[in-house]
matplotlib code that plots the C-alpha trace (Angstrom):
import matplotlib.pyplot as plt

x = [-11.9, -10.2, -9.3, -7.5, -5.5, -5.1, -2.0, -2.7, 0.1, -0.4, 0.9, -1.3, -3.6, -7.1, -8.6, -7.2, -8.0, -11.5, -12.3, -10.5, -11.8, -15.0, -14.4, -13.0, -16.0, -18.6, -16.7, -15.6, -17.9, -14.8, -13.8, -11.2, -9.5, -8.5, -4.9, -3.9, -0.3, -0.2, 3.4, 2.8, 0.1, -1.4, -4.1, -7.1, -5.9, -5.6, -9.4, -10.7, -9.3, -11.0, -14.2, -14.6, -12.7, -9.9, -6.6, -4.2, -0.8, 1.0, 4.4, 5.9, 7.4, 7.1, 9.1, 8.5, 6.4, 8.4, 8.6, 4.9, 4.3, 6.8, 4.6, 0.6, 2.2, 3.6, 0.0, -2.1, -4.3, -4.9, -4.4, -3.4, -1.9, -1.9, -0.1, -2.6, -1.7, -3.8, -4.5, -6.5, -10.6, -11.3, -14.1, -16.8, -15.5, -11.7, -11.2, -12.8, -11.3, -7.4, -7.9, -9.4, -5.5, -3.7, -5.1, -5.4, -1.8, 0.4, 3.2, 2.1, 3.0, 1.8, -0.9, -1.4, -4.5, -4.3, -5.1, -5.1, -1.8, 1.0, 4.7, 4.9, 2.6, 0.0, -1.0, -4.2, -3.6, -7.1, -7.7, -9.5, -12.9, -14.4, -14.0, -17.4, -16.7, -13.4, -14.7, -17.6, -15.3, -12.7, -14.0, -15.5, -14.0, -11.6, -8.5, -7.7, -6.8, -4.3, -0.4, 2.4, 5.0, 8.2, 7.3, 4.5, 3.7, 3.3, 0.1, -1.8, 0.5, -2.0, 0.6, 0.6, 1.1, 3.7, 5.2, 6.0, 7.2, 9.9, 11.1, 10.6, 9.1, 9.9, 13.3, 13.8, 16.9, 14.3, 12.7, 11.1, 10.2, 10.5, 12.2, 10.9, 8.4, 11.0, 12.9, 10.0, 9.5, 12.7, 12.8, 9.4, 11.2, 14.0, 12.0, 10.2, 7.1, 5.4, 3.4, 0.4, -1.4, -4.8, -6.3, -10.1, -9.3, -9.0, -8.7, -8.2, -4.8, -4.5, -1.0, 1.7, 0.4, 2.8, 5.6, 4.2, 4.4, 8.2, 9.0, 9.8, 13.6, 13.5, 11.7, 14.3, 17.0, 15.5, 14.3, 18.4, 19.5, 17.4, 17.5, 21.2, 21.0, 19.1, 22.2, 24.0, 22.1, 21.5, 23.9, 21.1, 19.3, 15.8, 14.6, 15.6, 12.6, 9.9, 8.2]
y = [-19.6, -16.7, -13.9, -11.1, -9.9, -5.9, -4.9, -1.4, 0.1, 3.3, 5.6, 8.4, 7.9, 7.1, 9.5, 8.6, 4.6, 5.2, 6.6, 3.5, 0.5, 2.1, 2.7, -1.0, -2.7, -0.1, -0.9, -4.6, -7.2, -10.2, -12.1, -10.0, -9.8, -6.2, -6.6, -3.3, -2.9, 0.0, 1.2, 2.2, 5.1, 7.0, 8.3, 5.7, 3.2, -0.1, 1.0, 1.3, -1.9, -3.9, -2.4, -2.8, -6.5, -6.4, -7.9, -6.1, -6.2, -4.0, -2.9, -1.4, 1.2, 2.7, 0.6, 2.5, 1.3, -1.7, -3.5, -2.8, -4.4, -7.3, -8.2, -7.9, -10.3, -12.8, -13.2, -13.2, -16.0, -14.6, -15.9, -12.4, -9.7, -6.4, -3.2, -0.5, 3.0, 4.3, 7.6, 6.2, 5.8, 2.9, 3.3, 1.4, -1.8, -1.4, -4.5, -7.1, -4.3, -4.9, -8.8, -9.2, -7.4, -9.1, -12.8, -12.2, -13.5, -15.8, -13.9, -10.3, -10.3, -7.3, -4.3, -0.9, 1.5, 5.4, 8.2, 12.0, 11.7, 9.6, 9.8, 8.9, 6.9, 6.6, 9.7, 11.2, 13.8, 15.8, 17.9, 15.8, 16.9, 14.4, 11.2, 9.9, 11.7, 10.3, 6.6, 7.1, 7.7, 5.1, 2.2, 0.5, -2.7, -2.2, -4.1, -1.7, 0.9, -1.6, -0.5, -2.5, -0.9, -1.2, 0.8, 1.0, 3.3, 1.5, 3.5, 0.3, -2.5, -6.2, -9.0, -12.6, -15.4, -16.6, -13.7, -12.9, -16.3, -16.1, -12.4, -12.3, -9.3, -5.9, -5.2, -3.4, -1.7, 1.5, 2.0, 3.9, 4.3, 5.7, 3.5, 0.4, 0.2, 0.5, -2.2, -4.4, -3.8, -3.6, -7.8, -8.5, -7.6, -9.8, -12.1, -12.4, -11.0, -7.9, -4.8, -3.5, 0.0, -0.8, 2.2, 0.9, 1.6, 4.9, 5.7, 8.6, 9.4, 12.2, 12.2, 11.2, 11.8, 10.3, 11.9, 15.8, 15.2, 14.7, 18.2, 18.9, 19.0, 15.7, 14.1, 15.3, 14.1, 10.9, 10.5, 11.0, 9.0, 5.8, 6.6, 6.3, 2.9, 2.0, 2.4, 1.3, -2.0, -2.5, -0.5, 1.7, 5.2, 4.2, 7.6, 6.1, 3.8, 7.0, 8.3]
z = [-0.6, -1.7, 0.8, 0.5, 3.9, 4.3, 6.6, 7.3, 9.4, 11.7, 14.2, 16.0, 13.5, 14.6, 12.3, 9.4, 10.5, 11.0, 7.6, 6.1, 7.8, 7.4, 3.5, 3.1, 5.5, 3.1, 0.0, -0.3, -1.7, -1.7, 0.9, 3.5, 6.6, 8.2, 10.2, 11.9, 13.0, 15.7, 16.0, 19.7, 19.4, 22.2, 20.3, 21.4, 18.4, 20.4, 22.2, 18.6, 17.4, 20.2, 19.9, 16.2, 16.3, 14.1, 14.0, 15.6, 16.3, 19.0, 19.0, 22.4, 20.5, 16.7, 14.5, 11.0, 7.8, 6.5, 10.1, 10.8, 7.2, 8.1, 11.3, 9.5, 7.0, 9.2, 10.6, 7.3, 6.4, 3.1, -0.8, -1.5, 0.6, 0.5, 2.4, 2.7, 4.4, 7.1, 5.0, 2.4, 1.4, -0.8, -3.1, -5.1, -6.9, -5.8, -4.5, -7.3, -10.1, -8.4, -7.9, -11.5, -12.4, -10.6, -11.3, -15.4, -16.0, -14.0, -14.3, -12.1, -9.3, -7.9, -8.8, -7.6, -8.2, -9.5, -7.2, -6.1, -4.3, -5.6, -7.7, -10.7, -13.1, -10.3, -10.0, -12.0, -14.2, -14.1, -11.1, -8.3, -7.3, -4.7, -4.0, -5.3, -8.9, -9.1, -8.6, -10.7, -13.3, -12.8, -11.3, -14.1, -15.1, -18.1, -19.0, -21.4, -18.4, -17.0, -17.5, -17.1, -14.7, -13.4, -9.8, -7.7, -5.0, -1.6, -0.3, -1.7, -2.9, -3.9, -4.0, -4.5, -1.4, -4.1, -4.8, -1.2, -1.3, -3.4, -3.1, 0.7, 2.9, 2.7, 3.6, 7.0, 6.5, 4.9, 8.2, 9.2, 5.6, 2.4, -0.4, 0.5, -2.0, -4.7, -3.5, -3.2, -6.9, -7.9, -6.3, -8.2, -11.1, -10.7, -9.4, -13.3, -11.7, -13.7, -12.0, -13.4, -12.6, -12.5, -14.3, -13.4, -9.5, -8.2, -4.2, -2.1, -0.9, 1.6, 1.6, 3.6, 6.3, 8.7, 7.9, 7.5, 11.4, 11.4, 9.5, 5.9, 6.7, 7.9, 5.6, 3.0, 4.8, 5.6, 1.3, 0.9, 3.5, 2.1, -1.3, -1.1, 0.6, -2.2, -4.7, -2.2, -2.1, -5.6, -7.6, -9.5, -8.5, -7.9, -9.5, -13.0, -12.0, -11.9, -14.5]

ax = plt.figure().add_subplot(projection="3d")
ax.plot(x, y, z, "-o")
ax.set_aspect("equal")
plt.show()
């Protein structure tokens, strides 16, 4: 049977959780599994997780994205994977539109929907109205909305088991975050693996959400500090990857 893992990090973000494992549990018709990876919240997180059953994974203190990724996938049982952020609503239809993407050719390796709240491609380009208009309009399977990419956005990233395989996890030198995502694609790439946007899937982004906490200043200097590890890494500018 086919099932689809979702590693949804968090920190201090019960919120933000609630809205999205109730949008996935309302919204997913396919076989899935829910693993939440608390990065030491205080917020009532771990109390929620019990009571509503899901797979969770506690760290003693907050590790950052790409670890908190790292862990959900070391635990998931699932054909496909996918890293979901915590600030997100899923919507009619996502789920069955992203898998019917990602299984149409051998050779992608990952997919990505559209939404509100991205960089790049990703993001839509006619002013958002509500959530329900937005997937009314988008979700409806159509192959001719997929597009081939060379970057997608990690708020929602669907992989292949066998692409994890071969390129490895996310690479924990970007935590906390920021970058990460690039450099997962930019190894998908090299690996031979190709990333679509799927154009029929549209879900709410708030925004990063995490990091508005940490301060505008610091985000900067943190989107510097990892960009440059990056080149340092691979030799390129990962902004000659968005377009």
């Amino acid at each position: 049977m086919q099932v689809t893992s979702i590693v949804i990090p968090t920190f201090n973000g019960l919120s933000l959780l609630r809205d999205c494992v109730a949008s996935i549990r309302k919204h997913t018709s396919v076989p899935y599994e829910i693993i939440v990876v608390d990065n030491a919240s205080t917020d009532g997180t771990l109390e929620y997780c019990y009571q509503e059953r899901l797979k969770l994974v506690c760290l003693p203190v907050n590790r950052g994205f790409p670890v908190a990724c790292n862990y959900g996938l070391h635990i998931a049982t699932g054909n496909a994977l996918m890293l979901l952020n915590n600030d997100t609503i899923v919507t009619p239809n996502w789920l069955d539109n992203m898998l019917r993407a990602l299984y149409s050719s051998e050779d992608i390796g990952m997919v990505g929907p559209v939404t509100n709240y991205a960089s790049g491609k990703q993001q839509i380009q006619e002013p958002f109205t509500t959530i329900a208009d937005m997937a009314a309009q988008y979700n409806v399977p159509n192959p001719d909305l997929w597009q081939e990419s060379t970057r997608l956005v990690g708020i929602c990233l669907l992989f292949k088991r066998e692409m994890l395989d071969k390129i490895g996890f996310m690479d924990e030198r970007f935590s906390p975050g920021h970058y990460e995502d690039d450099d997962m694609c930019y190894r998908a790439r090299l690996g031979g693996f190709r990333l679509l946007i799927t154009g029929d899937c549209f879900i709410f982004h708030h925004g990063s959400a995490s990091f508005h906490k940490k301060g505008q200043e610091a985000v900067q200097a943190l989107l510097q500090l990892n960009r440059q590890k990056f080149i340092d890494k691979w030799g390129v500018d990962p902004h000659h990857f968005i377009a």
